[in-house]
NUDREN-39898 format. One record per residue: residue number from 1; residue in one letter; chain; y, x, z of N, C-alpha, C, CB in turn. Coordinates in steps of 0.2 Angstrom, whole numbers. Each point is the difference from the previous one (the first is absolute). Last residue first. Glycine has a CB too. Layout:
N
<num NUM&residu a&chaine A&nc2 Y&nc1 X&nc3 Z&cac2 Y&cac1 X&cac3 Z&cc2 Y&cc1 X&cc3 Z&cbc2 Y&cbc1 X&cbc3 Z>
...
REM end
This chain:
125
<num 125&residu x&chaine A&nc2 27&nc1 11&nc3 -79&cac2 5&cac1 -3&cac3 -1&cc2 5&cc1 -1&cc3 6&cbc2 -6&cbc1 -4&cbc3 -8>
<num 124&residu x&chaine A&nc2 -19&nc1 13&nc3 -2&cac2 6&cac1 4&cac3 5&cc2 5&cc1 -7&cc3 -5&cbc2 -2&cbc1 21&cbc3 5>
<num 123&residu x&chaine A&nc2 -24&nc1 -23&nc3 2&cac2 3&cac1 0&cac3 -5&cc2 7&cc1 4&cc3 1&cbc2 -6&cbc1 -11&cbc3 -3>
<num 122&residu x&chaine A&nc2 -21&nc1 11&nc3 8&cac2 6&cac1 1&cac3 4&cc2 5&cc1 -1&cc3 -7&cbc2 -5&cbc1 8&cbc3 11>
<num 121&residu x&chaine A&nc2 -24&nc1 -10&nc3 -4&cac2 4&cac1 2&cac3 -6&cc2 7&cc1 -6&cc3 2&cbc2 -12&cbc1 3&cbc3 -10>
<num 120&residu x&chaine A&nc2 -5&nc1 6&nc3 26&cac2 4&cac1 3&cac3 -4&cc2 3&cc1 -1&cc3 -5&cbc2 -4&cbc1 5&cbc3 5>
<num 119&residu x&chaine A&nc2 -10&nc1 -8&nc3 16&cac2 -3&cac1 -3&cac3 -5&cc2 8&cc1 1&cc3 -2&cbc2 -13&cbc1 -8&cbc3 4>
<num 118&residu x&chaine A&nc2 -2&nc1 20&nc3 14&cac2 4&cac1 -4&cac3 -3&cc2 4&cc1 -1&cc3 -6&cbc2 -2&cbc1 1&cbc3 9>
<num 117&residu x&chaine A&nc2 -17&nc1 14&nc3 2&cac2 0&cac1 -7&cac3 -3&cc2 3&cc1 -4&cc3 0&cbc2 -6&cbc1 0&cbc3 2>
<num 116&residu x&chaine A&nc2 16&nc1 21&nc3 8&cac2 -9&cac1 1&cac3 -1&cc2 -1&cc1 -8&cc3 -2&cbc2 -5&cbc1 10&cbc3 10>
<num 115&residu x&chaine A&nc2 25&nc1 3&nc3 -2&cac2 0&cac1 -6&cac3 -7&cc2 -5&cc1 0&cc3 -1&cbc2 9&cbc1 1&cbc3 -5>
<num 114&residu x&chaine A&nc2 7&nc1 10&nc3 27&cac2 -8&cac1 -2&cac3 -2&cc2 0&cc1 -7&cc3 -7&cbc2 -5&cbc1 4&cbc3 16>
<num 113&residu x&chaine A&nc2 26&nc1 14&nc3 -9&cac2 -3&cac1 -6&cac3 2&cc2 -7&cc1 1&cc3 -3&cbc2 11&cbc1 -8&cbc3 -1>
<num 112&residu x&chaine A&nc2 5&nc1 24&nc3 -2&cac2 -6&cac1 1&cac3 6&cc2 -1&cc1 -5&cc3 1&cbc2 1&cbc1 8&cbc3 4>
<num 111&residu x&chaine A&nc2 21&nc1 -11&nc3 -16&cac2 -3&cac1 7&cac3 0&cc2 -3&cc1 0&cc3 5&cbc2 7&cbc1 5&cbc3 -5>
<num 110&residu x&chaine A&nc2 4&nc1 -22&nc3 -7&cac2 -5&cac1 0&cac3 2&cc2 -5&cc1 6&cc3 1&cbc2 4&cbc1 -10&cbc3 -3>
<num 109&residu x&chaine A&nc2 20&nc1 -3&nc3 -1&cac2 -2&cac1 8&cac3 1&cc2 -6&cc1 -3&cc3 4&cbc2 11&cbc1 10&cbc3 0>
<num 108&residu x&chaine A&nc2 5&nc1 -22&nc3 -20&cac2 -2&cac1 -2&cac3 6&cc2 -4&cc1 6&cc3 2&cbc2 1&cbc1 -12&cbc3 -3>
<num 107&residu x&chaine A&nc2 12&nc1 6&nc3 -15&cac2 3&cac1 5&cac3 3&cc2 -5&cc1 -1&cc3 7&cbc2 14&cbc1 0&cbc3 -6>
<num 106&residu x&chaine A&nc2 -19&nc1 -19&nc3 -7&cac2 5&cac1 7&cac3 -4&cc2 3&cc1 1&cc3 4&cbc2 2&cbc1 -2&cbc3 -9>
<num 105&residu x&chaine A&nc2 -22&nc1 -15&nc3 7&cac2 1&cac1 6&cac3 5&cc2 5&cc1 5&cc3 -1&cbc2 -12&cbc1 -1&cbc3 2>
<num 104&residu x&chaine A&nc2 3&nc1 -26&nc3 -6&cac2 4&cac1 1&cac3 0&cc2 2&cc1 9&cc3 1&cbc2 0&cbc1 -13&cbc3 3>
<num 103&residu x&chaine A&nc2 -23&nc1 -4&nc3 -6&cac2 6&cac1 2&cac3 3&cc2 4&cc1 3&cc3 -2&cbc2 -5&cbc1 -2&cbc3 6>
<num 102&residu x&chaine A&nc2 -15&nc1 -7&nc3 -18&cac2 8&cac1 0&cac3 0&cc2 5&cc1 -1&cc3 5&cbc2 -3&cbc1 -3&cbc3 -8>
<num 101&residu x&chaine A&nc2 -21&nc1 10&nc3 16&cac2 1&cac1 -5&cac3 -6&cc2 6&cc1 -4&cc3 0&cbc2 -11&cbc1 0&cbc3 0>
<num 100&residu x&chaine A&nc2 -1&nc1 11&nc3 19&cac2 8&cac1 1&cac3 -3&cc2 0&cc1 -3&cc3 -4&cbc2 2&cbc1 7&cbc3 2>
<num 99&residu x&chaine A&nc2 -18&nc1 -7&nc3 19&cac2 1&cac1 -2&cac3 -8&cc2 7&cc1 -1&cc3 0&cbc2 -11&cbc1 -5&cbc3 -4>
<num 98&residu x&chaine A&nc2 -8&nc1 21&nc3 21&cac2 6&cac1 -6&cac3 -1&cc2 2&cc1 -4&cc3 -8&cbc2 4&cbc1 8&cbc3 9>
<num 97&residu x&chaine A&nc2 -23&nc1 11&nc3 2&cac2 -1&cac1 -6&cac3 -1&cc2 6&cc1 -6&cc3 -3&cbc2 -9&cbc1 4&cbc3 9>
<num 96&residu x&chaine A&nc2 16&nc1 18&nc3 3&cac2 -8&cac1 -2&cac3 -2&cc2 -1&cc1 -7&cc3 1&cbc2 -5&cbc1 10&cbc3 4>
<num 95&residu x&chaine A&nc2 26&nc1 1&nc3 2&cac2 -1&cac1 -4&cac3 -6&cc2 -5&cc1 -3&cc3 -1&cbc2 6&cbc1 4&cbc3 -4>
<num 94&residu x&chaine A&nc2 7&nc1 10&nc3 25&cac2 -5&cac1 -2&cac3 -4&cc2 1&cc1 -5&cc3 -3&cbc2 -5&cbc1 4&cbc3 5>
<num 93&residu x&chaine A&nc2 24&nc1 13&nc3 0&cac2 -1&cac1 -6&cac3 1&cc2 -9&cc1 1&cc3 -1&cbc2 15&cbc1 -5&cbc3 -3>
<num 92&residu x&chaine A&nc2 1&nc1 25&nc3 1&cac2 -4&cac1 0&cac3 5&cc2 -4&cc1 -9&cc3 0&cbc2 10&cbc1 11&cbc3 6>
<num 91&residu x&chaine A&nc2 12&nc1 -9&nc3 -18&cac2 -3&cac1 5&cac3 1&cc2 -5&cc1 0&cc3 7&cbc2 9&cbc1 5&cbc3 -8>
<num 90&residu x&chaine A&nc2 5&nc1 -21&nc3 -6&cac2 -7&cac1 -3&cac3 2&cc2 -3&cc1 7&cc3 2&cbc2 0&cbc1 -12&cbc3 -9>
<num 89&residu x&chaine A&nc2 26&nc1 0&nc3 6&cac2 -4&cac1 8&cac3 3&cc2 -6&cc1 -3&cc3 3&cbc2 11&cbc1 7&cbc3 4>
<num 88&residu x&chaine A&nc2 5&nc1 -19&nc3 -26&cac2 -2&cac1 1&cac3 9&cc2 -3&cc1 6&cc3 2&cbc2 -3&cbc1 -12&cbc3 0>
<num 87&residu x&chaine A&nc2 15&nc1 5&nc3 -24&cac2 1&cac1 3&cac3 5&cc2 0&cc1 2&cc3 7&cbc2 3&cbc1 -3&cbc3 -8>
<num 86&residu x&chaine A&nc2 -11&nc1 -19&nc3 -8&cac2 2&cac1 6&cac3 1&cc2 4&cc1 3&cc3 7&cbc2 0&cbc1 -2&cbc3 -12>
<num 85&residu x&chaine A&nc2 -17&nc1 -16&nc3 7&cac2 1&cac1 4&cac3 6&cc2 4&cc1 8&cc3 -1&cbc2 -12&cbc1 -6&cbc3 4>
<num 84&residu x&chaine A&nc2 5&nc1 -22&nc3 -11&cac2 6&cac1 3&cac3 -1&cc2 -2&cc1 7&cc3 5&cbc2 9&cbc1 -13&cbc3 -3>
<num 83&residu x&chaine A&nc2 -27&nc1 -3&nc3 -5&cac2 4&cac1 1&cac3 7&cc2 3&cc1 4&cc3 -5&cbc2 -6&cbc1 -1&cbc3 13>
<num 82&residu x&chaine A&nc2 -12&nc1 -9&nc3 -23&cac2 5&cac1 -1&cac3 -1&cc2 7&cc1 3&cc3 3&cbc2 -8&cbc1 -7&cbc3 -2>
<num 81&residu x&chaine A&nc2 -18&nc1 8&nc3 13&cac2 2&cac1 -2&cac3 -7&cc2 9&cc1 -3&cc3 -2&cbc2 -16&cbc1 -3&cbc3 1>
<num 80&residu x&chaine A&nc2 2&nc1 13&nc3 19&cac2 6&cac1 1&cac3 0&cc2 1&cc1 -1&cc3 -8&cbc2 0&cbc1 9&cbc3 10>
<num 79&residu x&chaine A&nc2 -17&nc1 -15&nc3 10&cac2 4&cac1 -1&cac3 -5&cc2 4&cc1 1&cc3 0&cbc2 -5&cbc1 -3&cbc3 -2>
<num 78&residu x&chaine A&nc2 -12&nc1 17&nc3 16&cac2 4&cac1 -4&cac3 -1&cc2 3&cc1 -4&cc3 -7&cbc2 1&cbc1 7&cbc3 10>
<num 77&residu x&chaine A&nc2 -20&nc1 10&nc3 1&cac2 -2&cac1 -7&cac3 -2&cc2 9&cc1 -4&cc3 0&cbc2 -15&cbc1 0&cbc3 8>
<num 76&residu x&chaine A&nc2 19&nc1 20&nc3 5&cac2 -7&cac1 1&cac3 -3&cc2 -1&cc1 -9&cc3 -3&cbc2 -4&cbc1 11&cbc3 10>
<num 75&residu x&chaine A&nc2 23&nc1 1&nc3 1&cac2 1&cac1 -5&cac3 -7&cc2 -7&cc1 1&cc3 -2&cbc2 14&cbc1 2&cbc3 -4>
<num 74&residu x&chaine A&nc2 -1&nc1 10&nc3 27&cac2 -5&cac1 -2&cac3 -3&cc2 1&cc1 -7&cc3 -5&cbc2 -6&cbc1 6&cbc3 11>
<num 73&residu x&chaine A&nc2 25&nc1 15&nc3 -5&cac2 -3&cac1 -7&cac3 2&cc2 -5&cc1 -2&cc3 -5&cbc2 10&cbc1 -3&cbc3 5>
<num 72&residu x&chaine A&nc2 4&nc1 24&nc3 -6&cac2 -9&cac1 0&cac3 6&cc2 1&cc1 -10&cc3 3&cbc2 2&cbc1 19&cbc3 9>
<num 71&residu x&chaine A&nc2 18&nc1 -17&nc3 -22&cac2 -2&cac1 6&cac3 0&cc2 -6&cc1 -1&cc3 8&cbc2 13&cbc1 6&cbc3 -8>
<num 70&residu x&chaine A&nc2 4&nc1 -20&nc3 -6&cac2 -5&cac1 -2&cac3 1&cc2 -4&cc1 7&cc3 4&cbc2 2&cbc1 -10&cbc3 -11>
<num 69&residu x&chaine A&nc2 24&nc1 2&nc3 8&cac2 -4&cac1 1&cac3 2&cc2 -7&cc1 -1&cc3 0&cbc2 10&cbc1 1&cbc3 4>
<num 68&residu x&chaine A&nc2 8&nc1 -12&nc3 -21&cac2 -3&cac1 0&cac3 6&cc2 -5&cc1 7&cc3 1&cbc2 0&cbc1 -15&cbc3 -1>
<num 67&residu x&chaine A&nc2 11&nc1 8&nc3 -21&cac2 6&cac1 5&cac3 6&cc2 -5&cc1 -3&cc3 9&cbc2 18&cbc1 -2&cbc3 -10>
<num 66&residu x&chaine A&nc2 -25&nc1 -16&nc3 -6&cac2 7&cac1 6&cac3 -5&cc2 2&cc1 5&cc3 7&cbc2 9&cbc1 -11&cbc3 -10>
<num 65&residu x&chaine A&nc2 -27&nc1 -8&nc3 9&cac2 0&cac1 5&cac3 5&cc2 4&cc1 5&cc3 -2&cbc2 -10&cbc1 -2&cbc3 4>
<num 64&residu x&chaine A&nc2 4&nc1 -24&nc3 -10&cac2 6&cac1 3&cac3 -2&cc2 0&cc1 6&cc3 7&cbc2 7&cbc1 -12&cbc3 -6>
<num 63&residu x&chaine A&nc2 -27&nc1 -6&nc3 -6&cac2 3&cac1 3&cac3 7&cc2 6&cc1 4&cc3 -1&cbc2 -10&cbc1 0&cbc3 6>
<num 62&residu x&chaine A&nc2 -10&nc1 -11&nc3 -18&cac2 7&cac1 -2&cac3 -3&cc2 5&cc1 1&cc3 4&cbc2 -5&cbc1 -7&cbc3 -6>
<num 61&residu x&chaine A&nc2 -17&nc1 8&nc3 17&cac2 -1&cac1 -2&cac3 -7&cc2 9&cc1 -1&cc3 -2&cbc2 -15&cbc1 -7&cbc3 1>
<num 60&residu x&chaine A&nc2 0&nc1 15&nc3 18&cac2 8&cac1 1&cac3 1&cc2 1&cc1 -2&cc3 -10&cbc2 1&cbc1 12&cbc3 14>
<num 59&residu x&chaine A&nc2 -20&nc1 -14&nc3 8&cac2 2&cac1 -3&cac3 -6&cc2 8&cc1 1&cc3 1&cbc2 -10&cbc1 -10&cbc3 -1>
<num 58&residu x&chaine A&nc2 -10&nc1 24&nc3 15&cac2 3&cac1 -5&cac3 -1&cc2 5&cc1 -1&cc3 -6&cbc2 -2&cbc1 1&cbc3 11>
<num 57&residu x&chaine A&nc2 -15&nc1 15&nc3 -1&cac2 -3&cac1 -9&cac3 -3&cc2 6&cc1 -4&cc3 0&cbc2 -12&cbc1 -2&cbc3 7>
<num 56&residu x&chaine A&nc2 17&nc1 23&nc3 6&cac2 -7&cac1 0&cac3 -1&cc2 0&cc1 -9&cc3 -4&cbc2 -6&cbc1 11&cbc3 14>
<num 55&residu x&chaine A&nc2 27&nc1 4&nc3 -4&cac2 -1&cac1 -6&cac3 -4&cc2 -8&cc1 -3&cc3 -4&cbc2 12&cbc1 4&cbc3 -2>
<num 54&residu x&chaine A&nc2 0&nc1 10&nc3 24&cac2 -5&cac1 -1&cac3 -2&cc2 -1&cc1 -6&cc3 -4&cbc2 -2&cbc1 6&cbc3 8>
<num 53&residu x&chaine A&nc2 22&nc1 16&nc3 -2&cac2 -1&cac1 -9&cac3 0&cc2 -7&cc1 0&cc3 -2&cbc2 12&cbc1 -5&cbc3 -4>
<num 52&residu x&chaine A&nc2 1&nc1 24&nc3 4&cac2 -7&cac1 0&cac3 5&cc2 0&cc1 -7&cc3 1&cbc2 0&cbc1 12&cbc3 7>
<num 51&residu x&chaine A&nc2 23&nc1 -9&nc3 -18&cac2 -5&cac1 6&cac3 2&cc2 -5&cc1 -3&cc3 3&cbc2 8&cbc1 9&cbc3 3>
<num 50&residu x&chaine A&nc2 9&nc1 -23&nc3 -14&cac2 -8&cac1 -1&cac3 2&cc2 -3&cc1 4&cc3 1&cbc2 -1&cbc1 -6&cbc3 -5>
<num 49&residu x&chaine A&nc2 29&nc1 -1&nc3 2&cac2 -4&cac1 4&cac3 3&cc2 -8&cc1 -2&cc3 1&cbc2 12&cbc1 4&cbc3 6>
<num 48&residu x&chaine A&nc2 8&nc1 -15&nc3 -24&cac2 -4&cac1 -4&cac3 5&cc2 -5&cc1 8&cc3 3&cbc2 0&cbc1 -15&cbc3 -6>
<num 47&residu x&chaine A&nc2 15&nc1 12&nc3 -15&cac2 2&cac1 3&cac3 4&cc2 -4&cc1 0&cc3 7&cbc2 9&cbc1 -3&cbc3 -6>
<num 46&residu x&chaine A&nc2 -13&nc1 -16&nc3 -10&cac2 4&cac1 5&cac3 -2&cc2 1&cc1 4&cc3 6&cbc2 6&cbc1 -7&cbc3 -10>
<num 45&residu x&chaine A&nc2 -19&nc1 -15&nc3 8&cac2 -2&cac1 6&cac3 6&cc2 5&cc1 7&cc3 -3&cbc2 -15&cbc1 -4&cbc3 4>
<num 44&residu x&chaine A&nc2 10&nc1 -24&nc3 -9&cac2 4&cac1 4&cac3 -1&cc2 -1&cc1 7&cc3 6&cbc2 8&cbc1 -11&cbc3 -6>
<num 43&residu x&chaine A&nc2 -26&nc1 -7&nc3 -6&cac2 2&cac1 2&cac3 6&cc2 6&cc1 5&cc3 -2&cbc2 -12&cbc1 -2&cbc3 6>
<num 42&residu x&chaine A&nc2 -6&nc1 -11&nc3 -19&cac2 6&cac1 0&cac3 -2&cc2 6&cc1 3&cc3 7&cbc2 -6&cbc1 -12&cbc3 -11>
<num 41&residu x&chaine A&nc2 -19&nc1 10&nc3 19&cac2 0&cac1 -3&cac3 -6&cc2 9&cc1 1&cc3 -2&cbc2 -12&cbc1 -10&cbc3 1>
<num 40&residu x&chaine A&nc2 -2&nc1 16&nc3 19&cac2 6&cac1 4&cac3 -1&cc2 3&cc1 -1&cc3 -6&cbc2 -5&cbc1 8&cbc3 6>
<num 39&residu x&chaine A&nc2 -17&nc1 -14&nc3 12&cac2 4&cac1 -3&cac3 -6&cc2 6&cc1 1&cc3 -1&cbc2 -7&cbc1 -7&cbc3 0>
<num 38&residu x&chaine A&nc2 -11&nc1 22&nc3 16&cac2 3&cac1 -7&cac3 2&cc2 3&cc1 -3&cc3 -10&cbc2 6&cbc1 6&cbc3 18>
<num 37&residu x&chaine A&nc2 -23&nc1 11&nc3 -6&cac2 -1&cac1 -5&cac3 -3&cc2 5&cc1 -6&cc3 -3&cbc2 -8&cbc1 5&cbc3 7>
<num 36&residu x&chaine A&nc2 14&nc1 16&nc3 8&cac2 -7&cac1 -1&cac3 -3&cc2 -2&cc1 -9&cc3 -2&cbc2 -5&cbc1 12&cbc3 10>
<num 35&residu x&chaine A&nc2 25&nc1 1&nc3 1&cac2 -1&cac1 -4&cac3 -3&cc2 -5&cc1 0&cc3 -6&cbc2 11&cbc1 -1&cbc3 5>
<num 34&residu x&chaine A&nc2 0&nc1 13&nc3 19&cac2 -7&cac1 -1&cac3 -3&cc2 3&cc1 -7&cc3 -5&cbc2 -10&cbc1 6&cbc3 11>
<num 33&residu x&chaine A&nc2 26&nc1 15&nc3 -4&cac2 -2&cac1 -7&cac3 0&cc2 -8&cc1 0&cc3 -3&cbc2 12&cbc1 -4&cbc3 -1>
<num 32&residu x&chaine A&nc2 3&nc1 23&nc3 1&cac2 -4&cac1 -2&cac3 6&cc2 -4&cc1 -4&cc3 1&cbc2 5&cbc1 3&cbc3 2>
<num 31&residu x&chaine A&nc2 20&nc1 -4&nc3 -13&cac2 -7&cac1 8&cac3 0&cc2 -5&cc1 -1&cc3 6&cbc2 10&cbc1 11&cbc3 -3>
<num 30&residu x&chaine A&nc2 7&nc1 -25&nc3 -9&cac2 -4&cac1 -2&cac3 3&cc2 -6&cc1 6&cc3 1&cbc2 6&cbc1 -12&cbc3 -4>
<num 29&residu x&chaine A&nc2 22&nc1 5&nc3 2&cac2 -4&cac1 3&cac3 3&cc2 -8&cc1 -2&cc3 2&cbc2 12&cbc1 2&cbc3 4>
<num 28&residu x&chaine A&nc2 9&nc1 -12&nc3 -25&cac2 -5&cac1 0&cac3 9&cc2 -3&cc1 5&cc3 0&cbc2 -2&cbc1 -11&cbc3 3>
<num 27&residu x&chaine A&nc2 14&nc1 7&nc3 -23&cac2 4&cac1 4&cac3 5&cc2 -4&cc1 0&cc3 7&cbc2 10&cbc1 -3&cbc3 -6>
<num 26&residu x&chaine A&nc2 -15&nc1 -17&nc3 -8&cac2 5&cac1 5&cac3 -4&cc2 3&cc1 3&cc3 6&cbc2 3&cbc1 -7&cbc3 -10>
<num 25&residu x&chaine A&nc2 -19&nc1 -12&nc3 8&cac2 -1&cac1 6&cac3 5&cc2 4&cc1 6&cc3 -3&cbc2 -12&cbc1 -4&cbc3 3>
<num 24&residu x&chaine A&nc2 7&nc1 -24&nc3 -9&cac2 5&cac1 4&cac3 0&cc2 0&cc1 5&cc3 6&cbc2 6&cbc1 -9&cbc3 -7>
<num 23&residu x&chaine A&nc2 -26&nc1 -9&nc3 -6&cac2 7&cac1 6&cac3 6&cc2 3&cc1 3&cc3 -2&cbc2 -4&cbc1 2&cbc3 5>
<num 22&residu x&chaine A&nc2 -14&nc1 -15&nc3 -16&cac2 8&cac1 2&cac3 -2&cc2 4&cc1 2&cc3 4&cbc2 0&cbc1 -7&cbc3 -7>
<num 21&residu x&chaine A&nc2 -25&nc1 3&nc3 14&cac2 3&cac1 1&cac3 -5&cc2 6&cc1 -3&cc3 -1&cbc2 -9&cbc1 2&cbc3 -3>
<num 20&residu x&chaine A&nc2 -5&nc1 3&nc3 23&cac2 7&cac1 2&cac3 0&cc2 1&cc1 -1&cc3 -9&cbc2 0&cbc1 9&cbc3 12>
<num 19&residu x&chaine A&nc2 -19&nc1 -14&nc3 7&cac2 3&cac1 -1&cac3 -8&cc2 5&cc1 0&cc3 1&cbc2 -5&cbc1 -7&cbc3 -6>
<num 18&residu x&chaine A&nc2 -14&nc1 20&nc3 22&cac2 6&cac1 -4&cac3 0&cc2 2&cc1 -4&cc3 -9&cbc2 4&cbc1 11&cbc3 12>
<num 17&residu x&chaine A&nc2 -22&nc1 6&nc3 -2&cac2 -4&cac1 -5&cac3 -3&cc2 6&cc1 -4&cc3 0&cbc2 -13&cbc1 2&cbc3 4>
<num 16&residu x&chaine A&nc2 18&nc1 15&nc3 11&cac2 -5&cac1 0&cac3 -3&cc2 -3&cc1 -8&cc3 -3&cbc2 -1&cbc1 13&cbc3 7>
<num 15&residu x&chaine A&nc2 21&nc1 0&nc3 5&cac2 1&cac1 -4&cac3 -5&cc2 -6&cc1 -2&cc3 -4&cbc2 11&cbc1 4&cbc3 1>
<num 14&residu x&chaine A&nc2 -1&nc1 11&nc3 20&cac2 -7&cac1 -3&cac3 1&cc2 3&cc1 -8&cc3 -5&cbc2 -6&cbc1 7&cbc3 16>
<num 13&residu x&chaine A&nc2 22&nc1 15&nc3 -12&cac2 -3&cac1 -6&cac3 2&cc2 -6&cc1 -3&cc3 0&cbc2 9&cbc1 0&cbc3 -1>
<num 12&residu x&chaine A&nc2 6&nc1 23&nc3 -1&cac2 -7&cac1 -2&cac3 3&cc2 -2&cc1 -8&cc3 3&cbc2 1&cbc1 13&cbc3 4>
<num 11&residu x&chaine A&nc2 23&nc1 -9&nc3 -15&cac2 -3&cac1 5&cac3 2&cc2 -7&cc1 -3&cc3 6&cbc2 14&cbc1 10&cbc3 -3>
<num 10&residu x&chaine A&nc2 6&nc1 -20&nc3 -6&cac2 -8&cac1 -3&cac3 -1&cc2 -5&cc1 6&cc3 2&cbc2 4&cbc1 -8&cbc3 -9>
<num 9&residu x&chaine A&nc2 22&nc1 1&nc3 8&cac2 -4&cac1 5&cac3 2&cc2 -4&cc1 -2&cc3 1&cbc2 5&cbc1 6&cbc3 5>
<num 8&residu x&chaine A&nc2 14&nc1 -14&nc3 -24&cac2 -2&cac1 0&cac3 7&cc2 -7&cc1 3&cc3 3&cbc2 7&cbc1 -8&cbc3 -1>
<num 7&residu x&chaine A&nc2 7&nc1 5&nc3 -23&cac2 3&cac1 4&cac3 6&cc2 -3&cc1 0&cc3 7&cbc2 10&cbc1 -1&cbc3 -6>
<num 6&residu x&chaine A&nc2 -16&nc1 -20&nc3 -10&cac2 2&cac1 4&cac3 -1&cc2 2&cc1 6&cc3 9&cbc2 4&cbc1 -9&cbc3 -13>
<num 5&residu x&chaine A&nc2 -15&nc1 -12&nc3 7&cac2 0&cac1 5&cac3 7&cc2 3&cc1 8&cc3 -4&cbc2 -14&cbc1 -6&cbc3 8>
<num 4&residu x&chaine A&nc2 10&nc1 -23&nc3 -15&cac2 5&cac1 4&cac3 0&cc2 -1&cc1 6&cc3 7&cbc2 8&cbc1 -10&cbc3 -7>
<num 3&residu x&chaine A&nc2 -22&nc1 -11&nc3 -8&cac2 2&cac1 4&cac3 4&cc2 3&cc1 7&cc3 2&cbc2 -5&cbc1 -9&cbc3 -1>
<num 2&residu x&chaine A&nc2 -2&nc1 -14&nc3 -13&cac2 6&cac1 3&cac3 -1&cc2 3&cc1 3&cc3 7&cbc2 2&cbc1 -9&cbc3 -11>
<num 1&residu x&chaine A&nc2 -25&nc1 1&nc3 -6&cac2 2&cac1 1&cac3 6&cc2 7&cc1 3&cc3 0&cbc2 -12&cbc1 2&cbc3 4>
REM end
């Protein structure tokens, strides 16, 4: 997919179950958004706002979330195998259940996220 929403307002959209893999979401506004389920596969989201986003099941396998807002967004059941997420703000985020497995997490703050069954073995690069 060679779609381009960089920088743009997505705030509370209704992206559930969407394929957005290899997007390009660099810098977009997606706080709010429901993107429960959607396919986020090799997705560029550097920088990308996901306060209180609802990522519940969705595929973010090899996802670039460098420096993205994640904070009190739901990541329950998500794949996050591979994902690039340094430096994000995952405080407050849920994780239960998610999978990290060589993700990415340096410098990343995950202070008061929920990490009850998820699945943790994280690489830092």
């Amino acid at each position: 997919m060679n779609i381009n929403l960089s920088n743009k307002d997505l705030s509370g959209a209704n992206l559930s179950g969407t394929n957005l893999d290899s997007a390009n979401l660099s810098g977009a506004n997606l706080s709010e958004a429901d993107l429960s389920g959607a396919s986020l596969d090799s997705a560029n989201l550097r920088g990308a706002d996901l306060r209180g986003a609802d990522l519940t099941g969705a595929n973010l396998w090899d996802a670039d979330l460098t420096g993205a807002d994640l904070s009190g967004a739901n990541l329950s059941g998500a794949n996050l195998s591979s994902a690039f997420i340094n430096d994000a703000n995952l405080s407050g985020a849920n994780l239960s259940g998610a999978d990290l497995i060589g993700a990415g997490l340096r410098g990343a703050d995950i202070t008061g996220a929920n990490l009850v069954g998820a699945r943790l073995t994280c690489v830092v690069r």
